[in-house]
C-alpha positions as CSV (number, residue, x, y, z in Angstrom):
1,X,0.0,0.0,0.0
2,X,2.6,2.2,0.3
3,X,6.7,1.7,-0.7
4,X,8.6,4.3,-1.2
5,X,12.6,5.6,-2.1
6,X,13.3,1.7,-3.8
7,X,17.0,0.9,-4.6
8,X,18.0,-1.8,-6.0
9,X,21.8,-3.3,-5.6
10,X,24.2,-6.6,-6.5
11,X,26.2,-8.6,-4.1
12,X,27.6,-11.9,-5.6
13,X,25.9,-11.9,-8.9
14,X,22.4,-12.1,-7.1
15,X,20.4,-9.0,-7.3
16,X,18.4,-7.1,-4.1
17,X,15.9,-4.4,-4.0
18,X,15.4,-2.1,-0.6
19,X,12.6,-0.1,-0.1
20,X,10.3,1.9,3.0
21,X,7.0,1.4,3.5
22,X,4.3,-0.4,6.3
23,X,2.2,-3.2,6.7
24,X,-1.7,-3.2,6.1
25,X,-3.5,-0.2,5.5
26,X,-2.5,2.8,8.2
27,X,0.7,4.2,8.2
28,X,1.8,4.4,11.8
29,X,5.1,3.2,11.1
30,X,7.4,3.4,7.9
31,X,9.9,0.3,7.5
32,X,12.8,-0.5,5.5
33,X,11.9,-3.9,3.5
34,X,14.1,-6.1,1.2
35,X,13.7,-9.0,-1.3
36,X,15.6,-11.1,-3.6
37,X,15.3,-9.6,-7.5
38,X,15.4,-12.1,-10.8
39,X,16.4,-9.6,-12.8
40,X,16.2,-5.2,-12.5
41,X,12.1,-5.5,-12.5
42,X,11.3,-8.9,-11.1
43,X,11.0,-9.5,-7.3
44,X,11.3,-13.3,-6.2
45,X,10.3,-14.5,-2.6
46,X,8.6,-12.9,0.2
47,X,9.6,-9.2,1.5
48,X,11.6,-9.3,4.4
49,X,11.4,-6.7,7.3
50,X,14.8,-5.2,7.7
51,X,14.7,-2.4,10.0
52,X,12.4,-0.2,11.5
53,X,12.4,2.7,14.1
54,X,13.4,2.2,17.0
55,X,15.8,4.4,18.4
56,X,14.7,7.8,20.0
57,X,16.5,9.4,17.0
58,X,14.9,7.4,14.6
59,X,11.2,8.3,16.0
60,X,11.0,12.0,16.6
61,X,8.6,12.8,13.7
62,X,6.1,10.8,16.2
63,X,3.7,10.2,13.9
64,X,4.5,8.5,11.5
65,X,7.9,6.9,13.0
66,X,10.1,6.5,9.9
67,X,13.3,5.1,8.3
68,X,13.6,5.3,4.6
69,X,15.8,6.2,1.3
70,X,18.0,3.4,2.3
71,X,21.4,3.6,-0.1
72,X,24.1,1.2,-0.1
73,X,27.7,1.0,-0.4
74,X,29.8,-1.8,-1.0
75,X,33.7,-2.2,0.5
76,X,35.8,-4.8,0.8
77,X,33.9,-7.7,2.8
78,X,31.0,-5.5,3.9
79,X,28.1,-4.4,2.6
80,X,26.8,-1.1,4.5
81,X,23.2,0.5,4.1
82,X,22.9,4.0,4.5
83,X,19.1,4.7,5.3
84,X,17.3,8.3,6.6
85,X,15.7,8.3,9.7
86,X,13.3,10.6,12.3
87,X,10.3,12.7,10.5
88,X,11.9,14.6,7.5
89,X,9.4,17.6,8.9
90,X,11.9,18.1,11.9
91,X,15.4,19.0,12.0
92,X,16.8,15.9,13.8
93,X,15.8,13.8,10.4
94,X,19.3,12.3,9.9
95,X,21.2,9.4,8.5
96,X,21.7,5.8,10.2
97,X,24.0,2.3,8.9
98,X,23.6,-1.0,8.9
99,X,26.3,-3.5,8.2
100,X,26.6,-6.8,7.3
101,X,29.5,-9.3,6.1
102,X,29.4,-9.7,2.6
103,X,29.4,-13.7,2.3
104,X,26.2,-13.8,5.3
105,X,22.7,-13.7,4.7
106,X,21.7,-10.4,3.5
107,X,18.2,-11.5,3.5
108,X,18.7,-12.6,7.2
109,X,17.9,-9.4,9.5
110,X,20.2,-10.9,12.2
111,X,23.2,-10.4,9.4
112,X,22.7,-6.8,9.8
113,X,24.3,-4.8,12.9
114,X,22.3,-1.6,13.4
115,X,24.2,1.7,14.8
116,X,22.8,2.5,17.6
117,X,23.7,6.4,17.3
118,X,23.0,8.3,14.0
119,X,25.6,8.7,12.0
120,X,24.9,12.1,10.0
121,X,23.3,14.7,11.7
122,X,22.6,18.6,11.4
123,X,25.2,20.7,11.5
124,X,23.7,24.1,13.5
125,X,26.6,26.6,12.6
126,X,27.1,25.5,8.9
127,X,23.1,25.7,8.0
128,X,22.5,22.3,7.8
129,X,19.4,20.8,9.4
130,X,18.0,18.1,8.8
131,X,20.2,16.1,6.9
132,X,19.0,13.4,4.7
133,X,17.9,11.4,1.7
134,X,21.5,10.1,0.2
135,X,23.1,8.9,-2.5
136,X,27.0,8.0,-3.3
137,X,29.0,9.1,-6.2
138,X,32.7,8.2,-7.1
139,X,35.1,11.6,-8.1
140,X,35.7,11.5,-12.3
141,X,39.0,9.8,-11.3
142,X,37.5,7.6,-9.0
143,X,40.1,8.1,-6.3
144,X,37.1,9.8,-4.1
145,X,34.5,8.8,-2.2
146,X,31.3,11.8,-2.3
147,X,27.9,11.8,-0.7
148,X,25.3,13.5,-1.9
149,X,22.0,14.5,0.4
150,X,19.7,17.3,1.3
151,X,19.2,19.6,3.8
152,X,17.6,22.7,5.1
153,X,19.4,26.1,5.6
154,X,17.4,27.0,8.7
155,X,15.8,25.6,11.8
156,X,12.0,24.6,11.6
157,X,11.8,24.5,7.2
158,X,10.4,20.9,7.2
159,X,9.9,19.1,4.2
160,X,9.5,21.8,1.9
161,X,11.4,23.5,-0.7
162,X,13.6,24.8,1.5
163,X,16.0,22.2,0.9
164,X,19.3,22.2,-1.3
165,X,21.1,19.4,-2.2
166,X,24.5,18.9,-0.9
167,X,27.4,17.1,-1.4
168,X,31.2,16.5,0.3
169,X,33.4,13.8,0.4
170,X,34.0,11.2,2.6
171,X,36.3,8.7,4.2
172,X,36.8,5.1,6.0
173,X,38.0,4.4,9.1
174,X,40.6,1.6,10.1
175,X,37.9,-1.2,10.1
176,X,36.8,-0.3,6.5
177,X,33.8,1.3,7.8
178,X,32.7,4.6,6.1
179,X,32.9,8.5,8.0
180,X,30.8,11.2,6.8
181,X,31.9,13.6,9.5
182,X,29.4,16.6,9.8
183,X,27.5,18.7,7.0
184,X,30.0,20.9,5.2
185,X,28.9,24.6,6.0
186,X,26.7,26.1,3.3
187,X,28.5,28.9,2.7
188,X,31.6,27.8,2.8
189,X,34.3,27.1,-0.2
190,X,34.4,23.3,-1.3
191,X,37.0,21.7,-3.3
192,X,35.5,20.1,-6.7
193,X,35.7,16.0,-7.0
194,X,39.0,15.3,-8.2
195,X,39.3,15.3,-11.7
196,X,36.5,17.7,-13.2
197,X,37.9,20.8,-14.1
C-alpha cells in the first residue's frame, strides 16, 4: 500500500531491491523492507522486514515513525546500508547504517548490525538541518569517495522547498567502515571532485 525511495543493488551476482513502507492499510510506522530480484524489474520471494524505528532518533517525527531512502555502499567484505531516519518535517531527520558481512545472509535481518547512534546529523553553525535522503558518487578519477543529500538552511523548514542538495566527500576508518563527518557549511568554499575541471 505504500513503498517508497526503492534501490536496488548486486552482491555476488544475485540482485536485491530495498525499499520503506508499512504493513496493512494505516501508516503508523514506515519500514525498511528487502527481497531477492530475478532480474532489474522482477522480485522473487517474500519481503523481508529489515529495520524499522526504533531508536529515540529514529522516532522523533512521532507520527509517523520512519526510516527510509536506504542507499548502499559496498567495501571490501562489507556491505553497508545507508538509510534516513526521524520525520523529515523536523530537523533531527538524519542518516543511520547498517552492516553486514558480505558472504552472510543479506536477506537474514540478524546479518545486519544496526548503529545505535546516527551517524549524519545537522550541523547548526554550517546551516544544515535536517540532513538526509542520500546517495553515493565516485570523483571523475574515482580516487574519491562523495555523498550527496539534502538539507535545510534553517531551523523549523520541514519538508519543503527549503531544501538544497548537498554534497562532500567522505572517508573510511581503520575497520573499512565509512565516515561522513558533519554537513559541510553552506556557505563555505568546497574543493571540486577530483578530476572535473
Amino acid at each position: 500500500r505504500w513503498a517508497i525511495d526503492g534501490t536496488i543493488f548486486e552482491v555476488d551476482g544475485q540482485l536485491y531491491y530495498l525499499w520503506s513502507g508499512w504493513e496493512g492499510s494505516s501508516n503508523g510506522r514506515q519500514d525498511i523492507y528487502i527481497c531477492k530480484m530475478d532480474d532489474p524489474l522482477t522480485p522473487v520471494g517474500d519481503r523481508i522486514l529489515l529495520t524499522k524505528p526504533e531508536y529515540s532518533w529514529e522516532t522523533n517525527g512521532v507520527d509517523p515513525t520512519v526510516v527510509e531512502g536506504p542507499q548502499v555502499l559496498v567495501k571490501d567484505n562489507k556491505v553497508f546500508i545507508v538509510y534516513s531516519a526521524g520525520g523529515c518535517w523536523t530537523d533531527g531527520y538524519s542518516l543511520g547504517l547498517l552492516t553486514a558481512d558480505i558472504s552472510s545472509d543479506l536477506m537474514d535481518p540478524t546479518s545486519w548490525i544496526k548503529n545505535s547512534e546516527p551517524i549524519f546529523t545537522q550541523n547548526v553553525d554550517g546551516n544544515a538541518f535536517g540532513p538526509g535522503h542520500n546517495g553515493f558518487f565516485k570523483s571523475v578519477d574515482g580516487t574519491e569517495d562523495w555523498i550527496i543529500y539534502h538539507a535545510n538552511p534553517y531551523a523549523g523548514q520541514g519538508c519543503g522547498g527549503n531544501r538544497s542538495i548537498r554534497i562532500q566527500p567522505f572517508d573510511w576508518d581503520e575497520n573499512g567502515d565509512p565516515v561522513f563527518g558533519e554537513p559541510h557549511p553552506l556557505y563555505k568554499k568546497l574543493t571540486r571532485p577530483s578530476g572535473e575541471y
